[in-house]
DSSP file (Angstrom, degrees, kcal/mol; ACC not computed):
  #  RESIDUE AA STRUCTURE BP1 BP2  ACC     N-H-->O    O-->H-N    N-H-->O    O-->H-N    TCO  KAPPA ALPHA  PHI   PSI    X-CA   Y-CA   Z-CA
    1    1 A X              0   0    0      0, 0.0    91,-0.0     0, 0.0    99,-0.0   0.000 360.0 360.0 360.0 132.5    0.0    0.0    0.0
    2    2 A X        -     0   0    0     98,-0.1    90,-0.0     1,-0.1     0, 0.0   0.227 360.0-111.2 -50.2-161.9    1.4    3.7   -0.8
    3    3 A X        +     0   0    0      2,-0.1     3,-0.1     0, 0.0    -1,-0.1   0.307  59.9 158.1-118.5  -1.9    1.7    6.2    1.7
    4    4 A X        -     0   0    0      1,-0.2     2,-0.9    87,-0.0    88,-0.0   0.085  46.4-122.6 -25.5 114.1   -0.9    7.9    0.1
    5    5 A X        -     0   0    0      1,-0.1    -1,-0.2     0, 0.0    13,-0.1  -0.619  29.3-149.5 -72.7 113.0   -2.7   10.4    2.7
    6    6 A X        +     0   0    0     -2,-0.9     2,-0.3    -3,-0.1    85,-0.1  -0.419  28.2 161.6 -58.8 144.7   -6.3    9.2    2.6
    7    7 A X  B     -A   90   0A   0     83,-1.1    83,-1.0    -2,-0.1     2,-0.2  -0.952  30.5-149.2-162.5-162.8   -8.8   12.0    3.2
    8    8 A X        -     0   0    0     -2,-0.3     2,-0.4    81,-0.2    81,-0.2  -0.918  10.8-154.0-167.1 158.2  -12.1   12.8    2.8
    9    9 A X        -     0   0    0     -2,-0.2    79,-0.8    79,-0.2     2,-0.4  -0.927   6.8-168.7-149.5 143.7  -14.0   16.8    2.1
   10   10 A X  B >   -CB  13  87A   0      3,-1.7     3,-0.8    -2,-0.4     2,-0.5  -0.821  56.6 -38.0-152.5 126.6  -17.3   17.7    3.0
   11   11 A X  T 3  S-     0   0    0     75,-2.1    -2,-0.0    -2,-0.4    74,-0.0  -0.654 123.7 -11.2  50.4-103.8  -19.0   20.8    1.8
   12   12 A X  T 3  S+     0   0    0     -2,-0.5     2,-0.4     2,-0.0    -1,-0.2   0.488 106.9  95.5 -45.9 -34.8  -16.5   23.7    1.8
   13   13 A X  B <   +C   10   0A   0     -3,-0.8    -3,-1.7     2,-0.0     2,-0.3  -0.669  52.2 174.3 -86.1 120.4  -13.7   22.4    3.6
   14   14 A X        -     0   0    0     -2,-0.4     2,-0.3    -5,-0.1    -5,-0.1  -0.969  19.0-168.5-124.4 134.4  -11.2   21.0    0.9
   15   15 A X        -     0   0    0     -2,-0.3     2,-0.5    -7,-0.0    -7,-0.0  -0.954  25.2-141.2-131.3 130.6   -7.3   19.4    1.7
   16   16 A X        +     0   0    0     -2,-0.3     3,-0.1     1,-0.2    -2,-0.0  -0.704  29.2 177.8 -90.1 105.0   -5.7   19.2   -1.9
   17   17 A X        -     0   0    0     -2,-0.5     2,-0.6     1,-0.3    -1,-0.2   0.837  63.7  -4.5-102.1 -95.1   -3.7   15.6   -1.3
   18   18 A X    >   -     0   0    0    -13,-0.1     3,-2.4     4,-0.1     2,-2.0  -0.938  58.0-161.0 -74.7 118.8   -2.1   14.8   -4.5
   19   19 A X  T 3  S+     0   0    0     -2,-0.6    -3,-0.0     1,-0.3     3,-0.0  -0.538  93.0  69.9 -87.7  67.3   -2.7   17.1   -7.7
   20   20 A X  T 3  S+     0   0    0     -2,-2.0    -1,-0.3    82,-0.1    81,-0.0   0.250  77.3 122.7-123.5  -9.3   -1.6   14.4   -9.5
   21   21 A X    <   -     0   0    0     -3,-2.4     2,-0.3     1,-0.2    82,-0.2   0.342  61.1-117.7 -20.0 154.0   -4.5   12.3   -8.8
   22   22 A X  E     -d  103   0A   0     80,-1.7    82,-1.3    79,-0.1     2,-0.4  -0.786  33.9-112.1 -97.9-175.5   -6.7   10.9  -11.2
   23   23 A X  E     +d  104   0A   0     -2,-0.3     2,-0.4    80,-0.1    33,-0.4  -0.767  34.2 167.0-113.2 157.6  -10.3   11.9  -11.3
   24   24 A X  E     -d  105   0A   0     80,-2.8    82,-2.4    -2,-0.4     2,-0.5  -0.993  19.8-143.5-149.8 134.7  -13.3   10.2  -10.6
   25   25 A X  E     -dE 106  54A   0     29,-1.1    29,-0.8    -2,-0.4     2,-0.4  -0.833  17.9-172.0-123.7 130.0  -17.0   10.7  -10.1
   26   26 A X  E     -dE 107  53A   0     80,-2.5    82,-2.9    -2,-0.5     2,-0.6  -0.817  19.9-136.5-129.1 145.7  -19.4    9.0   -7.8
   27   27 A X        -     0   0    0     25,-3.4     2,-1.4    -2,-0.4    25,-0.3  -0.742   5.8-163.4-100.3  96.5  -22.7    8.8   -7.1
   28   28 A X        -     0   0    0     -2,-0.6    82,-1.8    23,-0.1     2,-0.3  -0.516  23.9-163.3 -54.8  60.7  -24.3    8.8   -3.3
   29   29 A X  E     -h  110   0B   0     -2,-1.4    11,-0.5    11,-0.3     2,-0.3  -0.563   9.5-172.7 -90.8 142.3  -28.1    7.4   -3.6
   30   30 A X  E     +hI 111  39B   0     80,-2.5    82,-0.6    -2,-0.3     9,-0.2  -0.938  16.8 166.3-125.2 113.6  -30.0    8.0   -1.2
   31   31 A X  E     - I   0  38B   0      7,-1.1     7,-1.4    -2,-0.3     2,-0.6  -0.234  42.8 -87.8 -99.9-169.1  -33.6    7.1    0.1
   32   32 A X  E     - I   0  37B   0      5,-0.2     5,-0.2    -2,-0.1    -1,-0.0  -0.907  48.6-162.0 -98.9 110.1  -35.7    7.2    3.1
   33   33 A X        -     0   0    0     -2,-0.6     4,-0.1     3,-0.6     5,-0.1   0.050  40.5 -84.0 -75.1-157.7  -35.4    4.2    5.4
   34   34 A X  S    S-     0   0    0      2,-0.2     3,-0.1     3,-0.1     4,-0.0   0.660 118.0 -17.2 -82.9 -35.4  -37.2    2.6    8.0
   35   35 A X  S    S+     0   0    0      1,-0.8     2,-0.3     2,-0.1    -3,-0.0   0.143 136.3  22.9-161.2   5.7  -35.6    5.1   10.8
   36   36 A X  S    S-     0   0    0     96,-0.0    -1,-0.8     2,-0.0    -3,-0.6  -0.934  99.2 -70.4-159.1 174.0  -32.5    6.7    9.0
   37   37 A X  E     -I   32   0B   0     -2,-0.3    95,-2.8    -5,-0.2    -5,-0.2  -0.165  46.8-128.3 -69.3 157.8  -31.4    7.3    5.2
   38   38 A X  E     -IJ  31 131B   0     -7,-1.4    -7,-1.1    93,-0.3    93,-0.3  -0.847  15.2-144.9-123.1  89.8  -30.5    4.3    3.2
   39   39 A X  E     -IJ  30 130B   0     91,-1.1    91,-2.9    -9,-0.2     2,-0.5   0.141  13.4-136.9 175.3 139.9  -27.0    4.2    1.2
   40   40 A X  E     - J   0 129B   0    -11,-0.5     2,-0.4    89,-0.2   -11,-0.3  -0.990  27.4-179.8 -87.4 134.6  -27.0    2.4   -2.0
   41   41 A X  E     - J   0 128B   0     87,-2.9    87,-2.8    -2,-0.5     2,-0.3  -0.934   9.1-169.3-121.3 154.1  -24.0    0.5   -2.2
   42   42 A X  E     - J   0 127B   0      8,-1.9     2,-0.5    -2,-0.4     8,-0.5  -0.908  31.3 -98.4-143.5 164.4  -22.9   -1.9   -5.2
   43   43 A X        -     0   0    0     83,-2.4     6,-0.2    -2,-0.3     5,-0.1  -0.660  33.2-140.6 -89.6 123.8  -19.9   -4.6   -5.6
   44   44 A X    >   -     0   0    0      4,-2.5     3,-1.2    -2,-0.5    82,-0.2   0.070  26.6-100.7 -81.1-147.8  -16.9   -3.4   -7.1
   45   45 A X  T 3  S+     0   0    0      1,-0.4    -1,-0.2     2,-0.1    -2,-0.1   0.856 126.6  49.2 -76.3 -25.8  -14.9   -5.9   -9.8
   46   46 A X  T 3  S-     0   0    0      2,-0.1    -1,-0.4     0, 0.0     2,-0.2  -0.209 126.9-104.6-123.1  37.3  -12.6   -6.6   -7.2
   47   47 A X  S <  S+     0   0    0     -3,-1.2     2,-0.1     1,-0.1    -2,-0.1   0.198  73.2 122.7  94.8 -35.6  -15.2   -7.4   -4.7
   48   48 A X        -     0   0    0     -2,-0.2    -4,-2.5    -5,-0.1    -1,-0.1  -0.385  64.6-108.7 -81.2 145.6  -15.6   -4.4   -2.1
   49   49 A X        +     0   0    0     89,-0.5    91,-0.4    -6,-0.2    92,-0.3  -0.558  54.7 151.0 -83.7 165.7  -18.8   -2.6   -1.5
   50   50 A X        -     0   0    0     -8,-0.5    -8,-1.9    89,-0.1     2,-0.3  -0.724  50.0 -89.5-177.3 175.2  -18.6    1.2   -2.9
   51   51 A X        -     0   0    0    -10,-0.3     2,-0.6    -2,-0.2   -23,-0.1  -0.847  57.0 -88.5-109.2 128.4  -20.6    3.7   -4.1
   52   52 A X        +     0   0    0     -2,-0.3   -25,-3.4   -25,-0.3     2,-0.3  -0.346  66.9 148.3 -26.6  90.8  -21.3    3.8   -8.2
   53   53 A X  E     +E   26   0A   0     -2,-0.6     2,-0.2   -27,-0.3   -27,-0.2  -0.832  12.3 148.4-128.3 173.7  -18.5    5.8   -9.8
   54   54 A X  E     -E   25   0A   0    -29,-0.8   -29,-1.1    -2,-0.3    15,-0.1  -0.892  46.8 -38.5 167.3 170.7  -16.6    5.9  -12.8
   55   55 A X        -     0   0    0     -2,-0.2     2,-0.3   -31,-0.2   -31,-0.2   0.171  57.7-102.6 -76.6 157.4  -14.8    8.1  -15.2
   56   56 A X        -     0   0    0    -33,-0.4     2,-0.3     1,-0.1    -1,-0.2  -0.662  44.5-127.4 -61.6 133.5  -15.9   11.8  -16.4
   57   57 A X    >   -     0   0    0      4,-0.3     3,-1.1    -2,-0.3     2,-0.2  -0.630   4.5-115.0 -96.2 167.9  -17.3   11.9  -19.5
   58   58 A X  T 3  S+     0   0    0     -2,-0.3     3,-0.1     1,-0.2    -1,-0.0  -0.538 106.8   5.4 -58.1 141.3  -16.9   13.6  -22.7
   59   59 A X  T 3  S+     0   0    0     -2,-0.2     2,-0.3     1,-0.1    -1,-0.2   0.321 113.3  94.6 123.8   0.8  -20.0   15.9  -23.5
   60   60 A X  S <  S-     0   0    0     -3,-1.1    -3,-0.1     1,-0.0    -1,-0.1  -0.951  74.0-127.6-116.5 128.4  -21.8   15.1  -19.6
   61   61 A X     >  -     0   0    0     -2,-0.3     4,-1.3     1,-0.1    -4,-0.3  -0.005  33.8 -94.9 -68.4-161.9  -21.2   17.3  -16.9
   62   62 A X  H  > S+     0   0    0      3,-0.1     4,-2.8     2,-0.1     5,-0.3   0.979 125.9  48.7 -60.5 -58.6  -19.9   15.8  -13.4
   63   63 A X  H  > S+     0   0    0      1,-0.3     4,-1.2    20,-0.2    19,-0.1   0.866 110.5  44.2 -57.8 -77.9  -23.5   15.7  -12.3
   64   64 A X  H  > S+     0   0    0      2,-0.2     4,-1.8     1,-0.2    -1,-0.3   0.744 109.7  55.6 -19.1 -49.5  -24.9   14.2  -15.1
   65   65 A X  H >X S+     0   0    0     -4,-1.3     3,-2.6    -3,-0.3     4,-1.5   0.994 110.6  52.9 -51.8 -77.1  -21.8   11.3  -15.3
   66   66 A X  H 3< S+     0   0    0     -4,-2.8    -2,-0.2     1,-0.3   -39,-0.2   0.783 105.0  51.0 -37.2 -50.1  -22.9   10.6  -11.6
   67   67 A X  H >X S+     0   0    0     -4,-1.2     3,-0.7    -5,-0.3     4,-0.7   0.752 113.0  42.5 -51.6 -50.1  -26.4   10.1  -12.6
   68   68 A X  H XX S+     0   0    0     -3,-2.6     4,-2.7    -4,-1.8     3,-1.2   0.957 109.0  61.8 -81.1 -51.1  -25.6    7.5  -15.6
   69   69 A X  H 3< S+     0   0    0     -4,-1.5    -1,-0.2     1,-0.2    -2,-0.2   0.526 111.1  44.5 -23.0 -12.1  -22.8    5.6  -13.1
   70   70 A X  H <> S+     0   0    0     -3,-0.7     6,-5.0    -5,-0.3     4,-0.6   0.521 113.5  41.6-135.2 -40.4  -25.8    5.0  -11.1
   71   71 A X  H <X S+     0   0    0     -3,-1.2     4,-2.1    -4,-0.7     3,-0.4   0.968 117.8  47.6 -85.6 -60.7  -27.9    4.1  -13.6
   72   72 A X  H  < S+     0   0    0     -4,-2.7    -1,-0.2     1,-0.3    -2,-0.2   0.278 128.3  26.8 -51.2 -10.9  -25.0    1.6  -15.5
   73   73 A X  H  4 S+     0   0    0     -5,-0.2    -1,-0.3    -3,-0.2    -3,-0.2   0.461 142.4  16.0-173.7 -29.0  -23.9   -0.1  -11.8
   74   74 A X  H  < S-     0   0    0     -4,-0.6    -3,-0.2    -3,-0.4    -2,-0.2   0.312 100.4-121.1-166.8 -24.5  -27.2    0.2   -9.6
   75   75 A X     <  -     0   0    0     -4,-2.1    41,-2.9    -5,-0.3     2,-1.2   0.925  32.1-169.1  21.4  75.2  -29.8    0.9  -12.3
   76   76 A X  E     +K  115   0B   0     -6,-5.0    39,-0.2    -8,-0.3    -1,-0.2  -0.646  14.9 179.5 -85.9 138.0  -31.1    3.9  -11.3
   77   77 A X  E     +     0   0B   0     37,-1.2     2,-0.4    -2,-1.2    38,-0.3   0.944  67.8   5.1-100.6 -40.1  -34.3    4.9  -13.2
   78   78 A X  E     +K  114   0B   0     36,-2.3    35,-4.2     2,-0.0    36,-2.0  -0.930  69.6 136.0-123.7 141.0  -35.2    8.3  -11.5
   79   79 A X  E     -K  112   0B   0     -2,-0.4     2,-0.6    33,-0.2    33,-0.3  -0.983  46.3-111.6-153.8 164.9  -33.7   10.3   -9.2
   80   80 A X  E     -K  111   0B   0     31,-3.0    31,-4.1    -2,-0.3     2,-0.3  -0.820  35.7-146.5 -99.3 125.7  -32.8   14.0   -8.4
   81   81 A X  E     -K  110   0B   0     -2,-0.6    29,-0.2    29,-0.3     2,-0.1  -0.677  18.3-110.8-109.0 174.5  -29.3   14.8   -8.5
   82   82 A X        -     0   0    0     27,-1.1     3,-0.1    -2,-0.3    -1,-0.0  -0.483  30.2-134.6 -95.3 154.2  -27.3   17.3   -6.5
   83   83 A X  S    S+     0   0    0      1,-0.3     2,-0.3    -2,-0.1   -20,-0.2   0.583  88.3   9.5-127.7 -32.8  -26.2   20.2   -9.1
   84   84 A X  S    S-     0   0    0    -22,-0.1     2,-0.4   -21,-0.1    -1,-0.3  -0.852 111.2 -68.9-146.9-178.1  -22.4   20.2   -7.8
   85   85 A X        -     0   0    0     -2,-0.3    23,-0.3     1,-0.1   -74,-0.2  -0.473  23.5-143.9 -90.9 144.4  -21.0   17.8   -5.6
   86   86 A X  S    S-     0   0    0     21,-0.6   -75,-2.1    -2,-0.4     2,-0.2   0.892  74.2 -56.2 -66.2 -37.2  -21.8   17.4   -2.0
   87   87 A X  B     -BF  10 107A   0     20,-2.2    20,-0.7   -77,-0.2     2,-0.3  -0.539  57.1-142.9 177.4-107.9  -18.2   16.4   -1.1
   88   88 A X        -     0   0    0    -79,-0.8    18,-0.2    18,-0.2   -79,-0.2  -0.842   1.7-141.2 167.2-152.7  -15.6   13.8   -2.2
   89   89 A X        -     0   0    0     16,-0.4    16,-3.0    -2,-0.3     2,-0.4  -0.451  17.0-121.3  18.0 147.2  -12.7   11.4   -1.1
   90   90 A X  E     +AG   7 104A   0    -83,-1.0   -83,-1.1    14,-0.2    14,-0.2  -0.964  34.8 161.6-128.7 133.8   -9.6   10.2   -2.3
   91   91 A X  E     - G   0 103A   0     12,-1.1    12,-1.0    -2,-0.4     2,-0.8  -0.524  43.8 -92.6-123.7 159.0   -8.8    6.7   -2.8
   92   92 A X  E     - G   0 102A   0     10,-0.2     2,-1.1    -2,-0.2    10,-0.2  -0.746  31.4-155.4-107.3 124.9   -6.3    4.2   -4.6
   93   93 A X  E     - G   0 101A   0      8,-3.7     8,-0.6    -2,-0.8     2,-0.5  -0.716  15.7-156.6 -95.7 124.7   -7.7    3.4   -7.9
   94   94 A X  E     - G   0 100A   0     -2,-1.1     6,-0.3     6,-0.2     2,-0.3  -0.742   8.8-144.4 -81.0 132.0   -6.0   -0.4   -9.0
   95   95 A X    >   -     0   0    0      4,-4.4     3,-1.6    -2,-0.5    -2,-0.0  -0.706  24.3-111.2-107.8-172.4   -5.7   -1.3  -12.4
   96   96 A X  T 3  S+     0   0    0      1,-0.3    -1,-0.1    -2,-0.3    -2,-0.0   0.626 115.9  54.9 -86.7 -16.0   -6.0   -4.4  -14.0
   97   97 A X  T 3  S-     0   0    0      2,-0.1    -1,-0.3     1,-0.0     3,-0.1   0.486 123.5 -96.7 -89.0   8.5   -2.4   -4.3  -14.8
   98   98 A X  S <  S+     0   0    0     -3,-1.6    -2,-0.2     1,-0.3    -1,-0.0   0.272  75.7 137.5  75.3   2.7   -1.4   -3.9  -11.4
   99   99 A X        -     0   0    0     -5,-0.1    -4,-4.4     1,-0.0    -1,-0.3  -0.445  41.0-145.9 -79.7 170.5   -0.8   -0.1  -11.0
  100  100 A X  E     - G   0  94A   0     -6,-0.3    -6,-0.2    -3,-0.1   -98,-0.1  -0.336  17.1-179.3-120.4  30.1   -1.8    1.7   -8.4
  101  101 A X  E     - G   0  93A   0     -8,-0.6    -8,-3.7     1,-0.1   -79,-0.1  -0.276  32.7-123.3-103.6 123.8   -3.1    5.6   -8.8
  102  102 A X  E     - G   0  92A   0    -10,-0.2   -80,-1.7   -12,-0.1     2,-0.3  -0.498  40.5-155.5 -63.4 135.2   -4.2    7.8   -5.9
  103  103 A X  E     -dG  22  91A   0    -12,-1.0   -12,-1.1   -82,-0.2   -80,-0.1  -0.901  16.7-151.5-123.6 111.0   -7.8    8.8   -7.1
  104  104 A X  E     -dG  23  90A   0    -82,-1.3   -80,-2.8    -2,-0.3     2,-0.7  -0.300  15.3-160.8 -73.1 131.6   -9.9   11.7   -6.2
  105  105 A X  E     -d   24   0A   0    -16,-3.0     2,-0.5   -82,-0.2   -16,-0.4  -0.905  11.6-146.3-122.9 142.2  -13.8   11.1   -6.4
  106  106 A X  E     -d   25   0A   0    -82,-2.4   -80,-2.5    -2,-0.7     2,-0.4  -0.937  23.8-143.7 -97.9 110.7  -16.1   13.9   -6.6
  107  107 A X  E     -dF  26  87A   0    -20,-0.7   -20,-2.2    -2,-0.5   -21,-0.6  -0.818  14.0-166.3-101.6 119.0  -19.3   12.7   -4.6
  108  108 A X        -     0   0    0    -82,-2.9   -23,-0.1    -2,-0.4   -80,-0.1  -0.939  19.1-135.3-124.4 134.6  -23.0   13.7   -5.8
  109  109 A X        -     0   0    0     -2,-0.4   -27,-1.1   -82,-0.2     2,-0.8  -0.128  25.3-168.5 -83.8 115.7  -25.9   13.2   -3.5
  110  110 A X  E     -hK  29  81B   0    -82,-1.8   -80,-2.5   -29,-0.2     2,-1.0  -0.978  19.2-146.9-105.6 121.7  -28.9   11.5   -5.7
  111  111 A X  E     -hK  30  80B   0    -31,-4.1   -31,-3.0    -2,-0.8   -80,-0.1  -0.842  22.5-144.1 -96.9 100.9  -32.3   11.4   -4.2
  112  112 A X  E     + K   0  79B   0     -2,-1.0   -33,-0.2   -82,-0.6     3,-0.1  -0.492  28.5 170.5 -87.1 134.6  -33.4    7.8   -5.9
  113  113 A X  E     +     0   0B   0    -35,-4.2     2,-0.3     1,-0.4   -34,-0.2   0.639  69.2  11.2-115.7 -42.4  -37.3    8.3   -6.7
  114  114 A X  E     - K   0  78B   0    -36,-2.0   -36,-2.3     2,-0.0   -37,-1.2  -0.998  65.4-169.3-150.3 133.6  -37.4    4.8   -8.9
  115  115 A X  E     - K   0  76B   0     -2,-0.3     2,-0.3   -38,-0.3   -39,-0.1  -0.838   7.4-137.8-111.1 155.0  -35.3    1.8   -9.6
  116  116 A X        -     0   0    0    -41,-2.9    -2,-0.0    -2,-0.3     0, 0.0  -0.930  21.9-148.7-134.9 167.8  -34.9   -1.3  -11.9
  117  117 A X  S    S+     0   0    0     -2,-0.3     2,-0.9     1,-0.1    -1,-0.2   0.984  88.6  67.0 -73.5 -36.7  -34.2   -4.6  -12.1
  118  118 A X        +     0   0    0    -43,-0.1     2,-0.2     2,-0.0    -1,-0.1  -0.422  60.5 151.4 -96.3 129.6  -32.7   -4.5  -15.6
  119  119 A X    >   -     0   0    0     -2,-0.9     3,-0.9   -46,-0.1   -47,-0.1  -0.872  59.2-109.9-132.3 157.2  -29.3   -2.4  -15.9
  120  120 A X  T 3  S+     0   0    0      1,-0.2     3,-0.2    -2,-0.2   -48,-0.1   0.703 116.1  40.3 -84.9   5.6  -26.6   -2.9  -18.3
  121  121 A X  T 3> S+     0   0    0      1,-0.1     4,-1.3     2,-0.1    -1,-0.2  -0.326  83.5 108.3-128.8  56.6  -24.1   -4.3  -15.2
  122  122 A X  T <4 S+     0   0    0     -3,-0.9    -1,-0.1     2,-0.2    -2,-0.1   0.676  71.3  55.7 -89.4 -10.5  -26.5   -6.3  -13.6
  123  123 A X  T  4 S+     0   0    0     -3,-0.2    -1,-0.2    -4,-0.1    -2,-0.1   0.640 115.9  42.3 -96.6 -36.8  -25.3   -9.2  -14.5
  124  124 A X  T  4 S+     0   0    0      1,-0.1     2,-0.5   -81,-0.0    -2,-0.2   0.968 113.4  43.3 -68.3 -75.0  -21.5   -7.9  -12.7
  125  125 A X     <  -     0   0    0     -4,-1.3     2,-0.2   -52,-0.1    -1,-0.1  -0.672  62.6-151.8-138.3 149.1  -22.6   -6.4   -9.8
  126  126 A X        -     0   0    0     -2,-0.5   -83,-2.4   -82,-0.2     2,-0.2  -0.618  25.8-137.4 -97.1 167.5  -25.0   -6.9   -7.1
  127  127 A X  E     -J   42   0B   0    -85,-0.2     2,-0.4    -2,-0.2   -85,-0.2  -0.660  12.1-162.5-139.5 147.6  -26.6   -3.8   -5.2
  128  128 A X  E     -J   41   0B   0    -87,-2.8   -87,-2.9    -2,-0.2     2,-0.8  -0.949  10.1-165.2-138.0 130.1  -27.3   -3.0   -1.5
  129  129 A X  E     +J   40   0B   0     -2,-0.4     2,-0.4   -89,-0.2   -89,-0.2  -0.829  30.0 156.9-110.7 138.0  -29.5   -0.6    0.1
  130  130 A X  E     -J   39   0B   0    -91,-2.9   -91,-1.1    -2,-0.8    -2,-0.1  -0.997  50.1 -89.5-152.5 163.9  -28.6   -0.2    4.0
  131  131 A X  E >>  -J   38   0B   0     -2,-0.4     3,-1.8   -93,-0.3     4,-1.8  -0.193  47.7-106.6 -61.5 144.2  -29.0    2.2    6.4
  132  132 A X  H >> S+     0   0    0    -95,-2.8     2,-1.8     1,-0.2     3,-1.7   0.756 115.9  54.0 -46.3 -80.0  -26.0    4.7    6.6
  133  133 A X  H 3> S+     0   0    0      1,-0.3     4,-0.6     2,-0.2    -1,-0.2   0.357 106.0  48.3 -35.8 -15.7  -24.7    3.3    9.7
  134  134 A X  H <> S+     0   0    0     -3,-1.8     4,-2.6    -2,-1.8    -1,-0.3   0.797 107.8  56.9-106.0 -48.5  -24.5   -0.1    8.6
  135  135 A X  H <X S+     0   0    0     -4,-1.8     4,-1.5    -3,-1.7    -2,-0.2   0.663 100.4  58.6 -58.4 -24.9  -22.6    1.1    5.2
  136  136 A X  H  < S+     0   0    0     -4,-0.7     3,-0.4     2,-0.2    -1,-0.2   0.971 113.7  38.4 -49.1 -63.6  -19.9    2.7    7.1
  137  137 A X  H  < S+     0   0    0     -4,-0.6    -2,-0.3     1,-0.2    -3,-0.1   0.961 117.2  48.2 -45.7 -72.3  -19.2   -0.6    8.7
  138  138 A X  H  < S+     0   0    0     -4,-2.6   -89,-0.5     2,-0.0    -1,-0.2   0.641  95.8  79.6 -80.9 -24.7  -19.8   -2.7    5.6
  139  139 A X     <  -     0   0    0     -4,-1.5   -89,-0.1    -3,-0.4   -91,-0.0  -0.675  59.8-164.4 -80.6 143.1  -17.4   -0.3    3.0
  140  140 A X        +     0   0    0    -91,-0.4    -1,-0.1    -2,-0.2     2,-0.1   0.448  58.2 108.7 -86.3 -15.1  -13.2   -1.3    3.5
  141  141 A X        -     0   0    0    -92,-0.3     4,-0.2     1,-0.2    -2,-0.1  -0.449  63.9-153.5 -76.4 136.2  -12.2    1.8    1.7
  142  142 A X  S    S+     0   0    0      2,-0.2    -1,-0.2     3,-0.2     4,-0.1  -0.017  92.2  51.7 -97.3  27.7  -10.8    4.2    4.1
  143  143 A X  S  > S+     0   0    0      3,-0.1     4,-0.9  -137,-0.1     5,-0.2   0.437 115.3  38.7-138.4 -74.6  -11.7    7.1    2.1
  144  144 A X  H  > S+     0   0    0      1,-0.2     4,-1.0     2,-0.2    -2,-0.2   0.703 115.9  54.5 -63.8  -7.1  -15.4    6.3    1.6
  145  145 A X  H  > S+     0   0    0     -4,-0.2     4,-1.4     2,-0.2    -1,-0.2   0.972 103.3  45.8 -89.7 -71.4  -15.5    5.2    4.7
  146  146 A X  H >> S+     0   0    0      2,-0.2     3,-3.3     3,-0.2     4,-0.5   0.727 117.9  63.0 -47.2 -93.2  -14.1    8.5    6.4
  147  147 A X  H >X S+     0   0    0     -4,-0.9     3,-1.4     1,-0.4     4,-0.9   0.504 108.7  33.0  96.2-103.9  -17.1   10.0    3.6
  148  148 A X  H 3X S+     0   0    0     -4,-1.0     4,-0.7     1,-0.3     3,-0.5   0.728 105.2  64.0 -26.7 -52.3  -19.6    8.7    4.8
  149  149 A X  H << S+     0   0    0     -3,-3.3    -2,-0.3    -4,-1.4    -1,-0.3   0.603  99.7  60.6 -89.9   7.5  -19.0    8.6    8.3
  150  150 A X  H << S+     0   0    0     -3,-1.4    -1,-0.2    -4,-0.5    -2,-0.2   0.716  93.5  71.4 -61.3 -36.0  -18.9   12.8    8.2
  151  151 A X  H  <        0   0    0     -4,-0.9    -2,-0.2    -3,-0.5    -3,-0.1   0.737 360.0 360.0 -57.1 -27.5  -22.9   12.4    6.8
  152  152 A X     <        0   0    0     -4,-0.7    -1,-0.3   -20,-0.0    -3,-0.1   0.471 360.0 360.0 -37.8 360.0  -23.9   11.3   10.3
């Protein structure tokens, strides 16, 4: 593992870790539970539970991007998304080749009105909704983790 300073941002308060990062954008759906908000979480490639993210695209803003990630990994079908991002983390993104790159994810808040079962990675990855506290616990990433556990 680097040495990489893990961190996490919420609202105004930003700490600039490596500018060499890459970047990455993720999506934070959220519903009404049973006695607290409810976290979707999905299984990444490599196993770990996470929040839907993925690369910027060409021609989409951040917000939008967040919004298809969501839809592509989770299949969201409508939801209201947050206009800039509610806050962020930095992470190590692995790739398949074995490198390693510290990656900054730009987090936006989705308010999930309707989901479905058929999505185009539905067949990859399985989906969770849990209460935040329970997704704090249940993510290993020390970044989302730290993320998250600021939302309290």
């Amino acid at each position: 593992m680097s040495n990489l300073d893990r961190s996490f941002w919420t609202g105004r308060e930003v700490r600039v870790v490596d500018p060499t990062a890459i970047v990455q954008v993720g999506a934070l759906c959220l519903r009404d539970g049973k006695d607290e908000k409810e976290v979707l979480l999905v299984k990444s490639s490599r196993g770990r539970w996470i929040v839907p993210k993925g690369w910027p695209m060409d021609g989409h803003t951040d917000a939008e991007t967040a919004k298809i990630e969501a839809w592509e990994e989770a299949g969201l079908r409508k939801g209201k998304v947050s206009k800039a991002p509610i806050g962020g983390y930095v992470t190590e993104k692995r790739f398949d080749d074995g490198r390693v790159a510290p990656c900054h994810v730009s987090v936006y808040r989705i308010d999930v009105k309707q989901m479905t079962k058929t999505y185009p990675e539905a067949g990859l990855r399985k989906r969770k909704w849990v209460p935040l506290k329970k997704a704090i616990k249940k993510v290993d990433d020390v970044g989302l983790r730290a993320f998250l556990g600021a939302l309290k």
